[in-house]
N, C-alpha and C positions, 0 to 999 in steps of 0.2 A: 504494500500500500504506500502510495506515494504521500511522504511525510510526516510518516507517523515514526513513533521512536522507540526503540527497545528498551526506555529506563520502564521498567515495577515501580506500579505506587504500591509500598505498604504501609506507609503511616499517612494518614489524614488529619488533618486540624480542622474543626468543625466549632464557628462561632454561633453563636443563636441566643433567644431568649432564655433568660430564666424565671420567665411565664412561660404558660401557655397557648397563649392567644387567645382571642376574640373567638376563635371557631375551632371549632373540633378538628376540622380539618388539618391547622398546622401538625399541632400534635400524631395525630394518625403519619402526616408526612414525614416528620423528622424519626417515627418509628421505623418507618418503613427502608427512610434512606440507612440504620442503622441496622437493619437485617440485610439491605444489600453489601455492606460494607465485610457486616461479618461473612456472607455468604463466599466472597469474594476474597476473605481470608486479608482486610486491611485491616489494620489496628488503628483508633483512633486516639487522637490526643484530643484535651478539651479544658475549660476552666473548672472542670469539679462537681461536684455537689451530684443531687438529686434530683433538684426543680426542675419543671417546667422546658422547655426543648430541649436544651441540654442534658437533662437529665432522663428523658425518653430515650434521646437517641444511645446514649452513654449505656442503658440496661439493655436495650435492643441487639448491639454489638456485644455485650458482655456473656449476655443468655444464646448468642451465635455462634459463643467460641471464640472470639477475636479479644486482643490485647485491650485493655484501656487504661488509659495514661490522665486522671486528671494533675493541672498545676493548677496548685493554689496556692494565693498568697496568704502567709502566716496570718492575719489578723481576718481573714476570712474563715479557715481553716480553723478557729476557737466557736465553742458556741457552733449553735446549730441554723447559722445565718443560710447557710448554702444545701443543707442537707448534708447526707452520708454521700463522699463521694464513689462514686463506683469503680470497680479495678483497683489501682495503684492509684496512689497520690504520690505527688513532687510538691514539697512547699518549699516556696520562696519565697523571699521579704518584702517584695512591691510589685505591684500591678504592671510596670516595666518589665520586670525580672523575668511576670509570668511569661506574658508574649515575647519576650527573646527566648525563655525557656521553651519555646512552642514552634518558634522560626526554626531551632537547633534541633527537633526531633523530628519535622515534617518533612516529606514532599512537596503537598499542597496545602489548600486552603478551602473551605468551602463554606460560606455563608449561610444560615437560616434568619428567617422573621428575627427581627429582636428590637429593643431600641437604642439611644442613645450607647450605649456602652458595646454591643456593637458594632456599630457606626464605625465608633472609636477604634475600636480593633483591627478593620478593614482599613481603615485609614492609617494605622500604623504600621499595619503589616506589611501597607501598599509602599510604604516611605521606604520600607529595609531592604525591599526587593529591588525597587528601582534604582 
């Protein structure tokens, strides 16, 4: 196939809310992209916890068989701010830390519904790449 490339994705970083959204529908989607992932044999990384999209998709990939990696930063990671993360945790000590922590285990990158934070994330990540 013309242009395609023999690098393997195995690791995935997957930003999204930590709601669920306004409609069932996210949720069902972010589940689903996480049984394609496990199916597919990639391990995702993620910011942690239990909630809400990320936290779907995080057990979906987990209950697949596939690796998951949350990072969290230490003052999230106290207390039950974020839930139980799923898989392995990495704690680090800033919201920075985490997303270079995240840049240094990935391939890719992949977006769901979320808000401001996010945003943020895509905008950061976008900054490291280019």
């Amino acid at each position: 196939m013309a242009g395609s490339s023999s690098h393997h994705i195995r690791n995935i970083c997957v930003f999204g809310g930590s709601s669920p959204g306004k409609e069932k529908e996210f949720l069902k989607s972010a589940n689903h992209l996480g049984q394609v992932l496990a199916e597919r044999k990639i391990h995702l990384v993620y910011g942690g916890g239990s909630l809400g999209l990320m936290g779907g998709e995080s057990i979906a990939v987990f209950l697949g068989g596939s690796q998951v990696l949350g990072v969290v930063p230490k003052a999230l990671a106290k207390g039950d701010i974020i839930g139980k993360t799923i898989g392995e945790e990495l704690q680090v000590s800033t919201m920075s830390d985490q997303l270079n922590a995240m840049f240094n285990h990935v391939d890719v990158f992949i977006a769901l519904l979320g808000g401001l934070g996010t945003l943020e994330d895509i905008f950061h990540i976008s900054s490291v790449k280019c």
